[in-house]
N, C-alpha and C positions, 0 to 999 in steps of 0.2 A: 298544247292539246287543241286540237279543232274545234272550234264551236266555241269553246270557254273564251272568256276574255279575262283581261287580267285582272278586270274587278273581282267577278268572281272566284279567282284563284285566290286572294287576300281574301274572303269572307266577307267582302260589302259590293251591293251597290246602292244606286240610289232609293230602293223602294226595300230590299232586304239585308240584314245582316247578322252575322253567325253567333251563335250564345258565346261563344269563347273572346269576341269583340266587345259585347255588351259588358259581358263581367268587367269588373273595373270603370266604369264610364259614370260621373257624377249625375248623382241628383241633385237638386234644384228647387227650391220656391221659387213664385212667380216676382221674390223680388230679389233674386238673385245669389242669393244666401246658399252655400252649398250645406247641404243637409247629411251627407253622406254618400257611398257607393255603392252600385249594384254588385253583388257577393256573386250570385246563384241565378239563372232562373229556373222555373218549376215548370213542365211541360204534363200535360195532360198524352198519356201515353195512345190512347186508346185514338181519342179526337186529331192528338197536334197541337190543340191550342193553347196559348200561354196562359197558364194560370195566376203564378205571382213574378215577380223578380224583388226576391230577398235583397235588403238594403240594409247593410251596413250603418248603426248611426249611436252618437254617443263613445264614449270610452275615450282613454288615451294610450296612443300605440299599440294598438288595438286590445287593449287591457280594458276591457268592463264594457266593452262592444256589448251592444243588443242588434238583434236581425230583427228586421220589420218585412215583413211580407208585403208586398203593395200587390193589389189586383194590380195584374196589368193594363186595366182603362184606366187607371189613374195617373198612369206617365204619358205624356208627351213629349216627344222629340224634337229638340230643340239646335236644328245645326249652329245656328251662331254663338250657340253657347252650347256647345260639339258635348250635349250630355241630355238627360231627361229632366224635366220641370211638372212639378205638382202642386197641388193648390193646396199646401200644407205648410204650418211652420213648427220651428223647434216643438215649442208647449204642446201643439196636437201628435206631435211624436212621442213625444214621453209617456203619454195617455192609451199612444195607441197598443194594439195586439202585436207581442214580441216574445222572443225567445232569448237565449242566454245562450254562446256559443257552444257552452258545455251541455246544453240541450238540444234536445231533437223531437221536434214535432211529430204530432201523427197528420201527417199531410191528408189520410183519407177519411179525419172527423170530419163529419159536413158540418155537425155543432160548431164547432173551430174556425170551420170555412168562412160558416156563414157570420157568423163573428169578425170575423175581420172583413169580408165585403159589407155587411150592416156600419161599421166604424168607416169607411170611407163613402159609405153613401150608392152603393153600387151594386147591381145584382149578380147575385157566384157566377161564376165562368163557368161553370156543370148547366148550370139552364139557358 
């Protein structure tokens, strides 16, 4: 196709990449400790902009799984360690706002929202 280049055609380049890349790609503390995987992310339909990317964390084979929601300011992209890294560890995930795969959040409580952006220290992606 003209104009496309092949990056594009795969779903990456260097400054963008496609939800269906992201899904699956590890998260990270800053000491290296993989924390789990991004499941989901959550786009603000109206705006575009990313509101969380659900992370996978806890359980075994995927039995007893919890999804964490992370704002999206709270990852950083890390090529050399080809995943996202956040300033959390295990203990602040156990604590933090999570769901049970057999549950379904109400994405449009702002109560909820703002509960989980207040838990990582950040202000809601709606302001």
């Amino acid at each position: 196709m003209p104009g496309i280049s092949h990056e594009a055609e795969i779903g990456e380049s260097s400054r963008l990449i496609s939800a269906n890349k992201v899904e699956g790609t590890a998260v990270y503390n800053r000491k290296g400790d993989k924390l789990g995987t991004v499941e989901d992310i959550m786009i603000d339909k109206y705006t575009g902009q990313v509101g969380y990317a659900v992370m996978s964390f806890g359980g075994f084979l995927g039995i007893g799984d919890k999804h964490h929601p992370l704002p999206w300011q709270v990852l950083d992209y890390d090529p050399k360690m080809g995943g996202y890294v956040v300033d959390l560890d295990k203990k602040q995930l156990e604590g933090a706002p999570s769901y049970a795969t057999d549950e379904d959040p109400d994405w449009e409580d702002r109560v909820w929202g703002k509960r989980v952006h207040d838990y990582y220290n950040v202000p809601p992606y709606w302001i």
